[in-house]
C-alpha positions as CSV (number, residue, x, y, z in Angstrom):
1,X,16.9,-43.6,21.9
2,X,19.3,-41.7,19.6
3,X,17.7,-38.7,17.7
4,X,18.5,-38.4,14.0
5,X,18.1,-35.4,12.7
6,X,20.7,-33.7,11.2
7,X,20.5,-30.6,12.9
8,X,20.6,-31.4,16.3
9,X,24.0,-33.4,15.3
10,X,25.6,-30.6,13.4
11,X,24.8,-28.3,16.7
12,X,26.4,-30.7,18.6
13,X,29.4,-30.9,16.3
14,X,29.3,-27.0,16.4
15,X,29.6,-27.0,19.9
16,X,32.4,-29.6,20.2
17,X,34.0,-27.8,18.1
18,X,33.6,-24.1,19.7
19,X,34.6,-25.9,23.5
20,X,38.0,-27.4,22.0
21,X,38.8,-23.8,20.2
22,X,37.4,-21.7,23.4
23,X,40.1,-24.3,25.0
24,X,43.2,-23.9,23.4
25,X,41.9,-19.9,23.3
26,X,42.2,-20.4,26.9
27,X,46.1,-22.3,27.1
28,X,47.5,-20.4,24.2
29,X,46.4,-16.6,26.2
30,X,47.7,-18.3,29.3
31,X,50.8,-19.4,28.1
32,X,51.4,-15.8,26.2
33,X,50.4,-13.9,29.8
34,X,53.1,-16.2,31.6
35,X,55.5,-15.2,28.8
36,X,55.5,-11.2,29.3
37,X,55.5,-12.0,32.4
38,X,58.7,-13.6,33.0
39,X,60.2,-11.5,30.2
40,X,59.2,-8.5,32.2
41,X,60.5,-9.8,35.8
42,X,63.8,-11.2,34.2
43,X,65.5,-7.7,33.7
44,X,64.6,-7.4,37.8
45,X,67.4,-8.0,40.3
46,X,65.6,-10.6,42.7
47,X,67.5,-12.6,45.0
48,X,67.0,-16.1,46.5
49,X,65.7,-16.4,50.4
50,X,69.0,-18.2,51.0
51,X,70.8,-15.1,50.2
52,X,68.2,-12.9,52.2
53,X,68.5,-15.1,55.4
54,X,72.4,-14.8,55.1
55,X,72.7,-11.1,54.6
56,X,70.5,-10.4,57.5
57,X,72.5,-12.8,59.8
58,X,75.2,-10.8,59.0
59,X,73.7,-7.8,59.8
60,X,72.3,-8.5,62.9
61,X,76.1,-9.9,63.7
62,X,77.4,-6.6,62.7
63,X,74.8,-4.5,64.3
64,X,75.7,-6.6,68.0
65,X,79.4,-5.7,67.5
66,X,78.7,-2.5,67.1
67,X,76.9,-2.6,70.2
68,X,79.9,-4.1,72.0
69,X,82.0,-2.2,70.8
70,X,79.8,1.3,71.5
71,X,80.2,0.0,75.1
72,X,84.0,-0.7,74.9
73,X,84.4,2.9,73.7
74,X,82.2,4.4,76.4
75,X,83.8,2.4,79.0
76,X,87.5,3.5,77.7
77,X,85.7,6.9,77.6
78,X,84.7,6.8,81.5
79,X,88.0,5.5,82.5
80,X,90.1,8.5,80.9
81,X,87.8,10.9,82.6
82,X,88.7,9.8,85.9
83,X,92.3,9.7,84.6
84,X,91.7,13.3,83.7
Protein backbone atom coordinates (compact mmCIF):
# COMPACT_ATOMS: atom_id res chain seq x y z
CA UNK A 1 0.00 0.00 0.00
CA UNK A 2 1.41 3.29 -1.44
CA UNK A 3 1.20 6.33 0.97
CA UNK A 4 -0.05 9.57 -0.53
CA UNK A 5 0.79 12.32 1.17
CA UNK A 6 2.61 14.86 -0.34
CA UNK A 7 5.20 15.27 1.97
CA UNK A 8 6.54 12.02 2.40
CA UNK A 9 6.95 12.16 -1.67
CA UNK A 10 8.61 15.50 -1.82
CA UNK A 11 11.16 14.14 1.03
CA UNK A 12 11.72 11.41 -1.00
CA UNK A 13 12.25 13.45 -4.11
CA UNK A 14 14.49 15.63 -1.83
CA UNK A 15 16.58 12.91 -1.08
CA UNK A 16 16.84 11.50 -4.64
CA UNK A 17 17.86 14.45 -5.49
CA UNK A 18 20.61 15.22 -2.57
CA UNK A 19 22.17 11.25 -3.39
CA UNK A 20 22.60 12.07 -7.22
CA UNK A 21 24.21 15.70 -6.34
CA UNK A 22 26.32 14.14 -3.22
CA UNK A 23 27.24 11.72 -6.28
CA UNK A 24 28.60 13.59 -8.91
CA UNK A 25 30.07 15.81 -5.66
CA UNK A 26 31.88 12.67 -5.21
CA UNK A 27 33.28 11.94 -9.18
CA UNK A 28 33.77 15.58 -10.08
CA UNK A 29 36.33 16.06 -6.52
CA UNK A 30 37.77 12.69 -7.57
CA UNK A 31 38.37 13.44 -11.02
CA UNK A 32 39.88 17.16 -9.91
CA UNK A 33 42.28 15.18 -7.07
CA UNK A 34 43.54 12.82 -10.00
CA UNK A 35 44.11 15.88 -12.13
CA UNK A 36 46.76 17.78 -9.72
CA UNK A 37 47.87 14.84 -9.26
CA UNK A 38 49.20 13.87 -12.51
CA UNK A 39 49.98 17.50 -13.25
CA UNK A 40 52.09 17.53 -10.20
CA UNK A 41 54.07 14.04 -10.94
CA UNK A 42 54.45 14.93 -14.74
CA UNK A 43 57.25 17.57 -14.21
CA UNK A 44 58.98 14.40 -12.20
CA UNK A 45 61.69 12.31 -14.00
CA UNK A 46 60.27 8.71 -13.43
CA UNK A 47 61.49 5.90 -15.40
CA UNK A 48 59.85 2.62 -16.58
CA UNK A 49 60.97 -0.86 -14.59
CA UNK A 50 62.24 -1.96 -18.05
CA UNK A 51 64.81 0.70 -17.93
CA UNK A 52 65.52 0.04 -14.07
CA UNK A 53 66.12 -3.79 -14.65
CA UNK A 54 68.51 -2.83 -17.57
CA UNK A 55 70.63 -0.26 -15.89
CA UNK A 56 71.17 -2.49 -12.98
CA UNK A 57 72.22 -5.47 -15.20
CA UNK A 58 74.61 -3.33 -16.46
CA UNK A 59 75.91 -2.44 -13.41
CA UNK A 60 76.21 -5.47 -11.77
CA UNK A 61 78.14 -6.48 -15.37
CA UNK A 62 80.37 -3.57 -14.81
CA UNK A 63 80.80 -3.99 -11.13
CA UNK A 64 82.12 -8.02 -11.94
CA UNK A 65 84.64 -6.64 -14.48
CA UNK A 66 85.94 -4.59 -12.20
CA UNK A 67 86.35 -7.35 -9.98
CA UNK A 68 88.25 -9.30 -12.65
CA UNK A 69 90.12 -6.97 -13.60
CA UNK A 70 91.15 -5.84 -9.73
CA UNK A 71 92.52 -9.37 -9.73
CA UNK A 72 94.29 -9.14 -13.12
CA UNK A 73 96.03 -6.06 -11.74
CA UNK A 74 97.02 -7.66 -8.50
CA UNK A 75 98.16 -10.70 -10.17
CA UNK A 76 100.35 -8.51 -12.73
CA UNK A 77 101.25 -6.73 -9.49
CA UNK A 78 102.59 -10.09 -7.61
CA UNK A 79 104.39 -11.10 -10.65
CA UNK A 80 106.57 -7.84 -11.07
CA UNK A 81 107.53 -8.11 -7.41
CA UNK A 82 109.22 -11.32 -7.81
CA UNK A 83 110.62 -9.84 -10.98
CA UNK A 84 111.95 -7.15 -8.77
Amino acid sequence: MQSENPLIADFVKLANAAAGTFAGMTREARESARERLRGAMGGMDFVSREEFDAVKEMAAKAREQAEQLAERVAKLEAGQDTKA
